[in-house]
C-alpha positions as CSV (number, residue, x, y, z in Angstrom):
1,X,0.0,0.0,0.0
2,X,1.8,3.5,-1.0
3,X,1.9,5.9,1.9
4,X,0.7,9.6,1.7
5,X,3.9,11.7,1.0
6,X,4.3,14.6,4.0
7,X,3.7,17.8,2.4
8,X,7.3,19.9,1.7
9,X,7.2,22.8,4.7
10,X,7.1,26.4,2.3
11,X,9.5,28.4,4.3
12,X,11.7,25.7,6.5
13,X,13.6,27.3,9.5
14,X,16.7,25.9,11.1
15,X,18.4,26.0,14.8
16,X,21.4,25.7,16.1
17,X,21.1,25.3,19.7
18,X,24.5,26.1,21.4
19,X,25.5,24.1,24.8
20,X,28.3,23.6,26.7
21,X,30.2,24.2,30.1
22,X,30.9,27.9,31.4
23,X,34.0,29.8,29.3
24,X,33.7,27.1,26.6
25,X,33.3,30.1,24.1
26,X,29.3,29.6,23.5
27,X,28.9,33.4,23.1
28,X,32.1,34.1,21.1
29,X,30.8,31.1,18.5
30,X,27.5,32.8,18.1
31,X,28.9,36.3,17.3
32,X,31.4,35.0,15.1
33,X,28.9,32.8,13.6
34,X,26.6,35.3,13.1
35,X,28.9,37.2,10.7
36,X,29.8,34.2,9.3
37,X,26.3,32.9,8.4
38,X,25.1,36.5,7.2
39,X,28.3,36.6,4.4
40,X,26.7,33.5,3.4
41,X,23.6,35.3,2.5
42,X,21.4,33.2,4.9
43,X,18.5,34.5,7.0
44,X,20.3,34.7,10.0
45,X,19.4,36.0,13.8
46,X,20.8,34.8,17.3
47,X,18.3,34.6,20.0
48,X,20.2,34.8,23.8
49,X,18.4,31.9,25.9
50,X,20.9,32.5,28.9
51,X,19.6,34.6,31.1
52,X,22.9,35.2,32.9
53,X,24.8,36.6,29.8
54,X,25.9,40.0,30.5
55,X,28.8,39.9,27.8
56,X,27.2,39.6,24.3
57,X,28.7,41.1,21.7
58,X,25.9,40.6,19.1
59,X,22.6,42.1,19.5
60,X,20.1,39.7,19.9
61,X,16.6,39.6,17.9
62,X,15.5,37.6,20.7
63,X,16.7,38.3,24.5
64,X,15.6,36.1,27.5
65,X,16.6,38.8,29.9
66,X,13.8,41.2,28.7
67,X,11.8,38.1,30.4
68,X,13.7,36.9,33.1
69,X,17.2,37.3,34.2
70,X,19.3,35.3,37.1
71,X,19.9,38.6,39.2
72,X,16.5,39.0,39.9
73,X,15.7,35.6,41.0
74,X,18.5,36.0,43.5
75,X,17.4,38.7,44.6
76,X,13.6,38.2,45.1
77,X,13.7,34.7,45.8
78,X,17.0,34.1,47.7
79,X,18.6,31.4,45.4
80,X,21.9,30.7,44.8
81,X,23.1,31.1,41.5
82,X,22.2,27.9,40.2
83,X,19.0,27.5,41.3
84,X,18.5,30.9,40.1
85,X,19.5,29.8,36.8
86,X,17.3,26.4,36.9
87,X,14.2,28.7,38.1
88,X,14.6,31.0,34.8
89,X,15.0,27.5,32.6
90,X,11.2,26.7,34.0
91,X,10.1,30.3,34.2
92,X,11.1,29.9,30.1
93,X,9.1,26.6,29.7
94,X,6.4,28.1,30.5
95,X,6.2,30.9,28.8
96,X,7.1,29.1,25.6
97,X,3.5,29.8,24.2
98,X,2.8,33.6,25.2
99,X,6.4,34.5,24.7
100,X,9.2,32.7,23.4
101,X,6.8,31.3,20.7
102,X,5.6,35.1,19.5
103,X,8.6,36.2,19.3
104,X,9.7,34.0,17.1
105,X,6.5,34.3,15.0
106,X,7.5,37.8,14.1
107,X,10.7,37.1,12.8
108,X,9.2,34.5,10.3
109,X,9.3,37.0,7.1
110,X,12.6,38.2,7.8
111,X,14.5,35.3,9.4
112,X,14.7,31.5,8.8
113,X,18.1,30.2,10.5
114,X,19.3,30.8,14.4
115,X,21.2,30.6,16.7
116,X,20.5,29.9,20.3
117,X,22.7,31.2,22.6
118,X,21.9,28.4,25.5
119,X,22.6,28.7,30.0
120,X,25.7,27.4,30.7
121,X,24.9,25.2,33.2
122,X,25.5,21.7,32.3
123,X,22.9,20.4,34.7
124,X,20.1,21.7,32.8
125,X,21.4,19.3,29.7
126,X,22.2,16.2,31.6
127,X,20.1,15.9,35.0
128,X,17.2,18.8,34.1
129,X,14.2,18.7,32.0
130,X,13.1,22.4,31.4
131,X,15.3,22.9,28.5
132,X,15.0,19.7,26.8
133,X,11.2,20.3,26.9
134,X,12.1,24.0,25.0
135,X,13.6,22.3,22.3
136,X,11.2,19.8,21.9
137,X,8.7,22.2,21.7
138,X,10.8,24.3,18.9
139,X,10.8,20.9,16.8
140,X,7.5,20.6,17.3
141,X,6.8,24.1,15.2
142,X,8.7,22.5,12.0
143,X,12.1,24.0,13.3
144,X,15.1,21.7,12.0
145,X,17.4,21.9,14.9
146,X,21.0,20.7,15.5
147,X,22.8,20.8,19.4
148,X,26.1,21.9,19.1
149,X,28.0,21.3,21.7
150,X,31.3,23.2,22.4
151,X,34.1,21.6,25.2
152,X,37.0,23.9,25.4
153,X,39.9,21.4,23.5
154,X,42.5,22.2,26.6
155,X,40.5,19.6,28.4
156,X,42.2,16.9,25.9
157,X,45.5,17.5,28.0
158,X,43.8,16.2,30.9
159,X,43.0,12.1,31.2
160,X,40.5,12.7,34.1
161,X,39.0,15.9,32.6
162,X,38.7,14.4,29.2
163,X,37.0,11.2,30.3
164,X,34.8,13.2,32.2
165,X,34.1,15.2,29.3
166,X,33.2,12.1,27.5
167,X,30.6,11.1,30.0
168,X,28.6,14.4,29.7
169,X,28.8,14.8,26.3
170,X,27.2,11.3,25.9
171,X,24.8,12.1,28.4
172,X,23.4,15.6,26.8
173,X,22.6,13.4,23.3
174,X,20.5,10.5,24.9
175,X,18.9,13.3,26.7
176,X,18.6,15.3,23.8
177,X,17.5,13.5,21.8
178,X,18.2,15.3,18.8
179,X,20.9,15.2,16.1
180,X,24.1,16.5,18.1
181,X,27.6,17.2,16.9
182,X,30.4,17.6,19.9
183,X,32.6,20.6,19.1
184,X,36.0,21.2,20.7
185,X,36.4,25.0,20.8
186,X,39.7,27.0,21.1
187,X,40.9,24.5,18.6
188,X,43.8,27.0,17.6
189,X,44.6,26.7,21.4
190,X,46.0,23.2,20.9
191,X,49.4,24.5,19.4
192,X,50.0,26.1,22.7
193,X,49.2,22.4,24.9
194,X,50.1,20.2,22.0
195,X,53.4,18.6,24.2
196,X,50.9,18.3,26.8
197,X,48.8,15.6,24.7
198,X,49.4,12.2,25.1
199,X,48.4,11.2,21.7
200,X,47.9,12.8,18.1
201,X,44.9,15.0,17.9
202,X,42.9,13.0,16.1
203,X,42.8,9.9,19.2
204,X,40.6,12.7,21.0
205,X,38.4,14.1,17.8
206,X,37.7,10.1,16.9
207,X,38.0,8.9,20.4
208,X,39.9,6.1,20.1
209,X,40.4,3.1,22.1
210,X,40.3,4.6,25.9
211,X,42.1,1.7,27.2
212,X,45.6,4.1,26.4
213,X,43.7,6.8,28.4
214,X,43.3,4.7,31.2
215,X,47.1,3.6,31.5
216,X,47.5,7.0,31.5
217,X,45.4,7.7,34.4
218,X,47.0,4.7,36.3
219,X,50.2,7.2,36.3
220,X,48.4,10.1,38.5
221,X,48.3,8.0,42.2
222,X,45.3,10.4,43.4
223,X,43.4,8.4,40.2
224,X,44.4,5.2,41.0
225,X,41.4,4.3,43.6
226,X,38.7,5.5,41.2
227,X,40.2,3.0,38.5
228,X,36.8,0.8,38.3
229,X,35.0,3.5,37.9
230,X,37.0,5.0,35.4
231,X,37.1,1.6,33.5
232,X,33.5,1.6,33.8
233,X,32.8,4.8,32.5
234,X,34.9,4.6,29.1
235,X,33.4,0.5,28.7
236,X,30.4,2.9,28.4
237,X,31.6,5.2,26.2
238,X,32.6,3.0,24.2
239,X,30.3,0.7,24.1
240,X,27.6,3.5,22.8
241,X,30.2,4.8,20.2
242,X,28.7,7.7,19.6
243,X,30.7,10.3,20.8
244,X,33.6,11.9,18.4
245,X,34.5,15.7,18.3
246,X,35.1,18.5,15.2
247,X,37.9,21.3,15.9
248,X,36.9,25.2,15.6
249,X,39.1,28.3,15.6
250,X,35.9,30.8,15.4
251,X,37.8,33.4,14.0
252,X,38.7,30.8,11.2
253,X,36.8,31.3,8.0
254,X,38.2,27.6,7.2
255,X,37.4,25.9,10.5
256,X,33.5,27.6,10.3
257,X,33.1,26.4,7.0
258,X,34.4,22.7,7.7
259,X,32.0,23.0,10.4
260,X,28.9,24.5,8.7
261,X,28.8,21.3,6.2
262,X,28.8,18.8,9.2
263,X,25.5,21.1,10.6
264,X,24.1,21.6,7.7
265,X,24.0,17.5,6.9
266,X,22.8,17.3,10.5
267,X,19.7,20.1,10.3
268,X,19.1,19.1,7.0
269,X,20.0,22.8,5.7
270,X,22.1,21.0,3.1
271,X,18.5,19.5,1.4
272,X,17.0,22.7,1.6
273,X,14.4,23.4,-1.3
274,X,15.5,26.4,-3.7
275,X,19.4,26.1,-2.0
276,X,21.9,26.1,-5.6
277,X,23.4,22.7,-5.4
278,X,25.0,19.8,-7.7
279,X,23.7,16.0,-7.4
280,X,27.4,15.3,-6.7
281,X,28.1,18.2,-3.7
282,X,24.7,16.8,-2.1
283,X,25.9,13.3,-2.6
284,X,29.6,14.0,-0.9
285,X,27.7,16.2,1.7
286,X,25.5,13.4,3.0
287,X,28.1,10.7,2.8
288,X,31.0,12.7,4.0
289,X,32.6,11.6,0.7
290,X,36.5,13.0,1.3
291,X,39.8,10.7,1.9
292,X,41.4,9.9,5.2
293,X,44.9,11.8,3.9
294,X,42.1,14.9,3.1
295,X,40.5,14.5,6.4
296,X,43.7,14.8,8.2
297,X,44.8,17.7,6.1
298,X,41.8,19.9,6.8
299,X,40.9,18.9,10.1
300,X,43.8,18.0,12.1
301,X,46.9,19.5,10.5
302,X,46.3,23.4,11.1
303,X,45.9,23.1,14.8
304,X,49.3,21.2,14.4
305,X,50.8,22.9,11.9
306,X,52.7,26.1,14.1
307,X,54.7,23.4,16.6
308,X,56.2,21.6,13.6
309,X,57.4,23.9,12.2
310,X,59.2,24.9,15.7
């Protein structure tokens, strides 16, 4: 029996919702990628969810803190800061109809692609409901979203940090629940810890067999009694295979565009109707059609490339 074929959404819109722990350069990726994606020619607007974010450099079509801001729940109902901040994650929930919802309504004839400037907080990804219920809600109005999650890469000269890293970045996607691509940020940073690194770059983008990360662990005797656990967590990791990372250098037109193709697969953007493109770049888009040698060349070797040359 043939099926009914859903009808083709006349104006699409696309998300990018961007997570990730404190001083993991959230705010600095959505100003840069807000010039970036506007030189593209796309329909672009970021829309601050945090409502702690006193340091934007963009201007916002969209601003939780003309809503609800952490300041004042400290202040009127005597939390601490993160409660404050898990308060104004539920405050936005439910006001998702009579305000978030509007707000975006209004924008539909001038913008069709943003960004969402997320809380900080990892909690609210990996323990909390309120904003997993905001994006669900924002899928549910035919937007085509993608979490982006951005890990500051210094953590990769860290065993403990990195497996720990690991654990909540696998974490947020089940939670999620949503097409998810793990960023490490500050990717131009790497040159600067690169002899701190136990392994090439690319054992942490395509996270390797942990095993080697757990001999190295077994060096650092405050470690040593949590070795179980520690065996148990990357057993998990592994076991799931789902976690691997991309390297960004915002303030790299290369490094945003190697990363734009891996979000636009992942939000569809890339399929978008009326969007100029070959059979053959669609075909290489979806299927990531490049060589290993490439790969390495593009992705790895210019976060590299300064300490060989030293």
């Amino acid at each position: 029996m043939l099926q009914r074929v859903q009808p083709r959404v006349e104006n699409p819109r696309y998300g990018q919702l961007i997570i990730g722990p404190p001083g993991s350069g959230k705010t600095t990726y959505c100003n840069e990628a807000y010039k970036f994606y506007r030189e593209l020619g796309r329909q672009v607007g970021v829309v601050n969810l945090d409502p702690g974010n006193d340091n934007m450099a963009y201007e916002p079509v969209i601003n939780v803190m003309e809503l609800i801001t952490v300041e004042d729940c400290m202040e009127h109902l005597q939390l601490g800061p993160n409660g404050a901040l898990m308060h104004c994650a539920e405050y936005l929930e439910q006001h998702f109809e009579d305000w978030l919802l509007p707000a975006l309504r209004k924008l539909s004839a001038t913008h069709n692609y943003f960004l969402f400037d997320c809380p900080g907080q990892v909690e609210l990804y990996t323990h909390h409901n309120a904003m997993a219920r905001v994006f669900e809600r924002l899928e549910g109005e035919r937007y085509n979203l993608v979490t982006v999650n951005l890990i500051d890469s210094h953590y990769c000269s860290e065993p403990a940090k990195f497996i720990a890293t690991l654990l909540m970045a696998l974490n947020t996607m089940m939670r999620m629940s949503l097409p998810h691509i793990n960023v490490l940020s500050k990717a131009d940073l790497l040159r600067k810890h690169e002899t701190k690194l136990h392994f090439s770059v690319d054992y942490y983008t395509d996270v390797l067999d942990l095993k080697y990360l757990l001999e190295k662990l077994g060096d650092d005797p405050a470690m040593r009694k949590y070795q179980k656990l520690n065996e148990a967590i990357c057993s998990m990791v592994e076991d799931y295979a789902l976690v691997s990372f991309k390297l960004l250098d915002a303030f790299s037109t290369d490094s945003m565009l190697r990363l734009r193709n891996h979000i636009d697969k992942a939000n569809g953007y890339v399929y978008k109707a009326g969007e100029e493109q070959t059979v053959n770049s669609l075909l290489a888009c979806a299927i990531g059609a490049e060589t290993e040698a490439m790969r390495q060349q593009q992705d790895i070797d210019p976060y590299m490339e300064q300490q060989r040359q030293q």
